[in-house]
N, C-alpha and C positions, 0 to 999 in steps of 0.2 A: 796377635790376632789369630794365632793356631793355623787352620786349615782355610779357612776364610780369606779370600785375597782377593782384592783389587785387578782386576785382567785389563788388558789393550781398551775395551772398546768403555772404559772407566767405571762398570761395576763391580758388585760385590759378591761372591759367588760362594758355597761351598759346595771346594773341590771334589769333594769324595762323592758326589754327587753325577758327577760329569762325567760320560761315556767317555769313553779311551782316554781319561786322564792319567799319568801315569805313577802315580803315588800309588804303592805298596799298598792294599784292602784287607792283608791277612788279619783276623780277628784276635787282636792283640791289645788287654785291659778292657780296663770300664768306659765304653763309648755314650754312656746314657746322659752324661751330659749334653751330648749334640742334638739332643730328641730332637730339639727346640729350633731346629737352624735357623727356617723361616723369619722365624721373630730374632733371631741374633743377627742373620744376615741384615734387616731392616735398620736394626740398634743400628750398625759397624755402617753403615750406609750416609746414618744420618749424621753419626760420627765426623767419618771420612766427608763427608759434604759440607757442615760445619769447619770443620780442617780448611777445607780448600777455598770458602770463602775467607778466610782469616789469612792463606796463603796468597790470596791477590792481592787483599790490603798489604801484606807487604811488599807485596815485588812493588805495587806501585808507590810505595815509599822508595824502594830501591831504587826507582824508575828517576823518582824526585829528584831524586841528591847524584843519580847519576853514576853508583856505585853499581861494581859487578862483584856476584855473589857466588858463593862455592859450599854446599853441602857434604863436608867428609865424611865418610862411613867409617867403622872397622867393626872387628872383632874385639874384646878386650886384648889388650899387652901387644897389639901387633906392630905397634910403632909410631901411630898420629902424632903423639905430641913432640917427641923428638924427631919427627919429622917437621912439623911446625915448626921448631925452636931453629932448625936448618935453614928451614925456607925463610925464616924472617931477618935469619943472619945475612943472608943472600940480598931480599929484596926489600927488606924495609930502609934501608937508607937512598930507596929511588921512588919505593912507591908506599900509600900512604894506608895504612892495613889497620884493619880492625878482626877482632875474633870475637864467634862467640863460641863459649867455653860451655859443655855440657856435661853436665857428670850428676850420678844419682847424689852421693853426699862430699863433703869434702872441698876445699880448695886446690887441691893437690897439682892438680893441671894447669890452671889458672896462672898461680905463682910462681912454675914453674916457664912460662910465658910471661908474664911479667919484666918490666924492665928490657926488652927486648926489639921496642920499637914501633908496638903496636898497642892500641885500643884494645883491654878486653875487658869483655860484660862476661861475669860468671852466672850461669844458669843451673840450680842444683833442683832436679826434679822431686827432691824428696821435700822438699819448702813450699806448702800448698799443691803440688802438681801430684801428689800420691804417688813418689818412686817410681814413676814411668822409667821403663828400658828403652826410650829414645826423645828426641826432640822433636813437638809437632810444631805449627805456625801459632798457633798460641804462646808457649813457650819463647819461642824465638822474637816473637814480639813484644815481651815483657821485657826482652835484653836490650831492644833496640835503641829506648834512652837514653841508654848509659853508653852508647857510641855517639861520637857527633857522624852523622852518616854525612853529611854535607860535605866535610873535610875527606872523605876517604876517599880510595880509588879499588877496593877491594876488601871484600867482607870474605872472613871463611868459618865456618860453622862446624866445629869441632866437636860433632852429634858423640852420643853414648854409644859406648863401645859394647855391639850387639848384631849380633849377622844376620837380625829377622826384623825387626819392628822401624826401625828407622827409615828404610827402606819404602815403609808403607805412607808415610806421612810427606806430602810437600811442602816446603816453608815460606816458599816465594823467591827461590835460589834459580841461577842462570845453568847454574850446572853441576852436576853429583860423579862426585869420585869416590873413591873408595883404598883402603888399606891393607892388602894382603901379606900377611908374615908365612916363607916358606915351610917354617914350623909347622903350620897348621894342616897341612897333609892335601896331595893333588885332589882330592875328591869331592871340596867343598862348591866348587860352583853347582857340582850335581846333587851337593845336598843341602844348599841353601839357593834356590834358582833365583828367587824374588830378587835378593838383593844383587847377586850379579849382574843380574837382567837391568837394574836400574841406574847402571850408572853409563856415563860414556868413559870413565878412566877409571886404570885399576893398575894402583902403585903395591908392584911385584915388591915386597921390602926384605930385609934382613937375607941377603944374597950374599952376603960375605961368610955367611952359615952353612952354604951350599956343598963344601967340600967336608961337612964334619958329620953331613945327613943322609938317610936314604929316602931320598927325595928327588921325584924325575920331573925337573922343570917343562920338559915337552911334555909329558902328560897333562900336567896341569893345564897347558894352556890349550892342549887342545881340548881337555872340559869346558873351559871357558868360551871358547869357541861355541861349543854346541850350545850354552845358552845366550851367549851375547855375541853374535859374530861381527867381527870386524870392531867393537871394544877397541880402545887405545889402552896398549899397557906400557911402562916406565919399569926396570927391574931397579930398585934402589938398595942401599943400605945407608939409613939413615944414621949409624954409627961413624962408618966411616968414611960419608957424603957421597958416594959414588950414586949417582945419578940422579941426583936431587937436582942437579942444571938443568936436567932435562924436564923434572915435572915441574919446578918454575917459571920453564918456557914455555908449556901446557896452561898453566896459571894466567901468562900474561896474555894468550889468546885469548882469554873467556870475557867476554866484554856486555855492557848492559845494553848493548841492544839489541 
């Protein structure tokens, strides 16, 4: 959605627009595609409003069956699905799990979840949904079929790996986490705010990288801070399980109602 984003009070705004916003204005490329915001901000409006109606129908399907729902974020490579394969080793022999699996092409994800104890509905955006770089409530409702939601006791949505768009869409989920791999350098909350801002948890991952990088874990968190304060974070490495206990106890909080 570029510059365009969704603010608190649930409109659609472009930023560059907005007195003391604080996005960088130096005159940098061809901006002439924005001529138009008005009419874009309207599209993205009517968009996002469509979304959100499609977003209630599901929670209250979610509602139905009595399941509680979880929207994970990341970045590409940061670690979801071995994180998943972790958390189901853990909790699916107590609790009764479903995923939905998102990814632009490919099964790769999918099958690699597979056999592991849960339901999963694979959703490939580039099969009618035109390669979308994230999961809307549309999307995620096309999967929900192929789960018996009835039977479950937790749904997790294992969105495309993208530090911008995903963010922007709700799907009818109880609550949004998120993926962070140390790898990707302290500076991202300040230079992707949307999605930080969006979640209540943020799984610190790949920590056991920590002595091999120059990488200043307090900095990070205190960017994060400044855009999400008070955020629940979990430092994990889902390689070699270290604190996946702890964001499965996070997990077992989140309940439908």
């Amino acid at each position: 959605m570029g510059r365009f984003h969704r603010h608190a009070d649930g409109t659609v705004r472009d930023d560059s627009d907005v007195e003391g916003h604080d996005h960088d204005h130096r005159d940098v490329g061809d901006h002439s595609g924005y001529d138009s915001g008005p009419l874009r901000v309207e599209v993205l409006e009517r968009i996002l409003g469509e979304n959100d109606r499609t977003a209630v129908a599901n929670a209250e399907d979610f509602a139905s069956a009595g399941v509680s729902v979880v929207n994970l974020m990341s970045s590409p490579g940061a670690g979801k699905t071995l994180l998943l394969q972790r958390t189901l080793e853990r909790i699916a022999p107590t609790r009764r799990i479903g995923i939905v699996e998102g990814d632009i092409e490919t099964s790769l994800d999918a099958d690699r979840l597979t056999g592991l104890g849960a339901a999963v509905s694979l959703v490939n955006t580039g099969n009618g949904f035109g390669g979308e770089c994230h999961l809307d409530a549309t999307m995620v409702r096309s999967a929900l079929p192929r789960l018996p939601l009835a039977e479950l006791d937790l749904v997790i949505i294992e969105n495309v790996g993208n530090l911008v768009c995903p963010a922007e869409f709700a799907v009818g989920e109880h609550a949004r986490a998120m993926v962070y791999s140390v790898t990707e350098g302290e500076e991202k909350p300040l230079k992707y705010p949307v999605m930080f801002r969006a979640v209540e948890m943020v799984v610190v991952n790949k920590v056991d990288l920590l002595p091999h990088l120059d990488f200043d874990l307090d900095l990070f968190l205190a960017n994060l801070a400044d855009v999400n304060p008070g955020v629940r974070t979990v430092l994990t490495s889902a390689r070699t399980g270290e604190g996946v206990d702890a964001w499965c106890a996070w997990l077992a909080g989140i309940t439908a109602g």
